[in-house]
N, C-alpha and C positions, 0 to 999 in steps of 0.2 A: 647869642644866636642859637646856643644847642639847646638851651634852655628851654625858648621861646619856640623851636620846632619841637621840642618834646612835650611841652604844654600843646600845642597844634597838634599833634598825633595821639592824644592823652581826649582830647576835646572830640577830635572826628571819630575815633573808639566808640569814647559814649554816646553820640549820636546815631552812630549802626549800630549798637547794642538796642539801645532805645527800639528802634526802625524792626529790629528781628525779635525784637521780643515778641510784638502780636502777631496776634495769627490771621482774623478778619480783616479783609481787604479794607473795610472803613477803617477799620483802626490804624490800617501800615499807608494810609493815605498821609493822614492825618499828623503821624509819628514823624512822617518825611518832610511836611512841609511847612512843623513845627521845629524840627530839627533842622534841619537849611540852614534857617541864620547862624547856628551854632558852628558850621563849616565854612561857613563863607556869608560874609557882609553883604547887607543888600539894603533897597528903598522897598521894592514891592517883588514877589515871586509868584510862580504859579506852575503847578506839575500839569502835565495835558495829556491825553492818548489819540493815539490814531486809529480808528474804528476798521471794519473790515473794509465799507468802501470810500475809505481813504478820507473819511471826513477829522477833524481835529476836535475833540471835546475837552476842555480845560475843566478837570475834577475836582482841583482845590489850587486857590489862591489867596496870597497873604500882604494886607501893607496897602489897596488899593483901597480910593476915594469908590463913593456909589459911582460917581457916573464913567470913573475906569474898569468898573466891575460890567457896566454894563456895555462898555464896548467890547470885552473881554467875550460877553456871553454873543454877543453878533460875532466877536470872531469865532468863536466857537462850532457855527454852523457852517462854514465854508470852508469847501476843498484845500486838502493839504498844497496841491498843487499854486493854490495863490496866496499860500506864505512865501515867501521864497528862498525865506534863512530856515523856515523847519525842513521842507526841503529838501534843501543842501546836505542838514544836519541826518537826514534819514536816508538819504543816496552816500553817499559818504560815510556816517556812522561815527564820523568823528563831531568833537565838542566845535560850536562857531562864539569868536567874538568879534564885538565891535564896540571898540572904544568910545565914538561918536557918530550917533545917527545920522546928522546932520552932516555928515561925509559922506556918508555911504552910499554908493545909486542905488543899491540892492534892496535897502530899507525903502527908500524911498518910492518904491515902486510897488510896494506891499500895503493890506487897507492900513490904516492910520492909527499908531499911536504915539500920542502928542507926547505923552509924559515920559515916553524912556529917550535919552540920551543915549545910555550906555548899557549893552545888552551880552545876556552870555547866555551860552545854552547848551546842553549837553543829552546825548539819548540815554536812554534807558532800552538797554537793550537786552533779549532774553532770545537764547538757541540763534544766535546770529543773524535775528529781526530785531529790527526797530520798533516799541509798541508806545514811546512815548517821548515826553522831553520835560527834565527841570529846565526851568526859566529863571534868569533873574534879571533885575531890570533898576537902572539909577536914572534919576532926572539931572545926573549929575559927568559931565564930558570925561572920560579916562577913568572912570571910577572904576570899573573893573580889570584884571591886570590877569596874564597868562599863568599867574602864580594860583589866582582864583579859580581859573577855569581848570586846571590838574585837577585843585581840590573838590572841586565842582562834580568833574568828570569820573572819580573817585567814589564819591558817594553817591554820583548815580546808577553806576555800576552794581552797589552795593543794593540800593532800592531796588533797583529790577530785579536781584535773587531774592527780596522779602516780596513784593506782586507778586513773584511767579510761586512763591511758597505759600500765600495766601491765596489765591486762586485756584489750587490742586487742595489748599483746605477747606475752598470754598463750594468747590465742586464735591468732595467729597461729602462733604453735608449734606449738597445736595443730593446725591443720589442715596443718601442714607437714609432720608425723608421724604421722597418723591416718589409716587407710580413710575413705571419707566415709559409704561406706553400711555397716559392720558398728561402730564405732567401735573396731576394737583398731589395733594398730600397721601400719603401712604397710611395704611390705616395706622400706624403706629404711633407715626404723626400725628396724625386725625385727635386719637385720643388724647393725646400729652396737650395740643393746641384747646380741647372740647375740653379736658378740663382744666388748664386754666381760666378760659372763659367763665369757665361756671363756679370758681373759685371767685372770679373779680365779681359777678353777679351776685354770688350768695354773701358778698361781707357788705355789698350798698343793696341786698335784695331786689334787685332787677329782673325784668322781665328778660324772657327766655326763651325762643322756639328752635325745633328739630324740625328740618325736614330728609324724609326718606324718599328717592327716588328708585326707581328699578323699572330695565329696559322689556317692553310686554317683547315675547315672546321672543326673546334674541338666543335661544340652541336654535330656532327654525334659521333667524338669520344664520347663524355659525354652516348648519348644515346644508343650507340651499345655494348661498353665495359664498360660504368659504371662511376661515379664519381672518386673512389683509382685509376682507369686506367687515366682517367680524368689529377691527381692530378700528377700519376709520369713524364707524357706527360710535364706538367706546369714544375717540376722542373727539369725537363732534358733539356729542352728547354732554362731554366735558365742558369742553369749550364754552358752548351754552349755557350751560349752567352757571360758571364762571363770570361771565357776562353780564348775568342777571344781579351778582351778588353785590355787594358792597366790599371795598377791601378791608373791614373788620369783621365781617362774615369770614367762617373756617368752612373749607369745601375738602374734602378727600374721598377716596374709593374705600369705600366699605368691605366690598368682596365681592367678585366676578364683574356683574352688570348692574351693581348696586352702590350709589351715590349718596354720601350723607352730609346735609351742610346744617350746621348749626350757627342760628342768625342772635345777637347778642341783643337787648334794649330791643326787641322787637316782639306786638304781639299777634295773640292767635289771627286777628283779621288780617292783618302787616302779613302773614307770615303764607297765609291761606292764598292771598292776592299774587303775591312771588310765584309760589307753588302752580297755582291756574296759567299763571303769564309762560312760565317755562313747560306746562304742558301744550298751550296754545300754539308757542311759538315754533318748537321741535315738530308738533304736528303740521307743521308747514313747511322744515327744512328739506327731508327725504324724498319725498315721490318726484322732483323734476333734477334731484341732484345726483345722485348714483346709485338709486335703486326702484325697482319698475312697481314695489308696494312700500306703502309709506311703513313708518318708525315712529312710534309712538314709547310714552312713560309714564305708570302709574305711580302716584307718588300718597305718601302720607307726612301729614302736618301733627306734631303736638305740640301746645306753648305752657308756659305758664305765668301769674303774673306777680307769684311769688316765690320764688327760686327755693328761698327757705323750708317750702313745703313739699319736696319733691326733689330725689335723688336725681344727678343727670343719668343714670343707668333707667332706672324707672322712665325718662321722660323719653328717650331715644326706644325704650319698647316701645311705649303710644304709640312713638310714630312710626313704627315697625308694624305695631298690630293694626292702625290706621292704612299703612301700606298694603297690608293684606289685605282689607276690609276692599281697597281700592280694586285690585286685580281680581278677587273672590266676584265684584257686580259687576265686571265686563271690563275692564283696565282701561288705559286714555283715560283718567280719570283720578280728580284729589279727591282725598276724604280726609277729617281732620278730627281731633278731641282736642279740648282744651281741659287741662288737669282739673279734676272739680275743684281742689281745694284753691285752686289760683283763681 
């Protein structure tokens, strides 16, 4: 028996070790609810969170047929309030079990799952809130035992100090990368992201456009309506821009009131059409929204259609000295070169 509990505390070791070794929230998801079984026996599990307004999302699950997965993902959408054991388990803060479902009124009253029996569940808890729950689940009566839920409630303890330590690592990237005031990429960012792009482009020679954007006349906005006018101008402008891209598109701020998004496999005309759509459109946001003369953006396009042939520092001037060319004949307005050599 001392054996077999020191092999048991020898086993739940390495499974928080596992757990705290990563630092990226996917990874310490993923570590938890590959390491589960290693702490406690199960048929099917699944870690969940509780969202700000109290909705229940289930991040990762293991052991379920498709169409358990897919009732998993309907429960997923509905109020914590019409589970009734998560619940319990989040008012309380203590682990819930139930031996057999098929006893319970409490189960019973909750939406439907056919396939567990025998359930356990324990929080995950961080600074004295509830932010989530391991699950585990038997299609099998008594299968689970107050011996499992300790150990259960043990390592889920332990998961909620690697969440919470991936989360302040998670954040911390982010703001290490992020504008603070538009939220897209930081120019520092910008460029680590711009070239690698232009790394994967130049080893299959793929096409390639820059587009430069820059807010026309934004010191008159700063200095007639004020910096906060200033600031929602910046992130609306973002926002838009954003909007328009694709999510393999890279967008970050360049500097001050100037926008650079470089679009991957995409050419001069592709790129020219983006650029006109987001002057068109912005030209239509401001005048009835919160400011009494419209906002406008001259933008410059460079592409190329051979990557090979042109540095990304070279192709990002184009579209810099295109940006100029744009605001120099009246701004509201693209102007574009495509690399001769491409």
């Amino acid at each position: 028996s001392a054996r077999r509990r020191a092999e048991e505390a020898e086993t739940v070791r390495e499974a928080v070790s596992a757990v705290s070794s990563a630092l990226e929230l996917d990874l310490v998801l993923d570590q938890i609810i590959t390491n589960l079984e290693k702490v406690v026996p199960y048929h099917s599990a699944s870690l969940a969170f509780v969202d700000e307004k109290g909705v229940v999302q289930v991040e990762r699950s293991r052991g379920h047929s498709a169409e358990e997965e897919k009732a998993l993902r309907d429960i997923s959408q509905l109020p914590i309030h019409t589970r009734s054991i998560w619940w319990r388990v989040m008012e309380s803060g203590s682990a819930a079990l139930i031996p057999d479902t098929s006893q319970d009124t409490e189960w019973g009253a909750q939406p439907h799952m056919p396939w567990v029996r025998s359930f356990a569940c324990a929080p995950t808890t961080v600074k004295g809130k509830v932010i989530g729950f391991l699950n585990l689940e038997s299609p099998q009566p008594g299968f689970f035992t107050r011996e499992h839920v300790w150990r259960l409630q043990a390592f889920a303890d332990h998961a909620a100090v690697a969440i919470e330590k991936a989360r302040l690592f998670d954040e911390t990237q982010r703001l290490a990368t992020t504008d603070g005031l538009t939220g897209v990429n930081n120019r520092r960012q910008l460029f680590l992201l711009c070239e690698h792009e232009y790394a994967r482009a130049q080893r299959s020679n793929l096409p390639l456009a820059v587009i430069m954007a820059d807010i026309d006349h934004f010191k008159r906005v700063n200095d007639t309506y004020g910096h906060p006018v200033g600031d929602i101008v910046l992130q609306t402008v973002a926002k838009l821009i954003q909007r328009n891209l694709r999510t393999v598109d890279v967008l970050g701020r360049y500097g001050g009131e100037e926008f650079l998004a470089l679009l991957p496999e995409t050419s001069y005309e592709q790129a020219m059409a983006v650029a006109e759509r987001l002057r068109g459109q912005l030209e239509r946001t401001f005048p009835d929204e919160i400011l009494p003369v419209p906002v406008t953006i001259s933008l410059g396009v460079a592409a190329t259609r051979a990557v090979n042939s042109v540095t990304l520092t070279w192709l990002i001037k184009l579209a810099d000295d295109a940006l100029y060319a744009a605001k120099a004949t009246g701004r509201n307005r693209v102007c574009g070169v495509q690399e001769p050599n491409g």
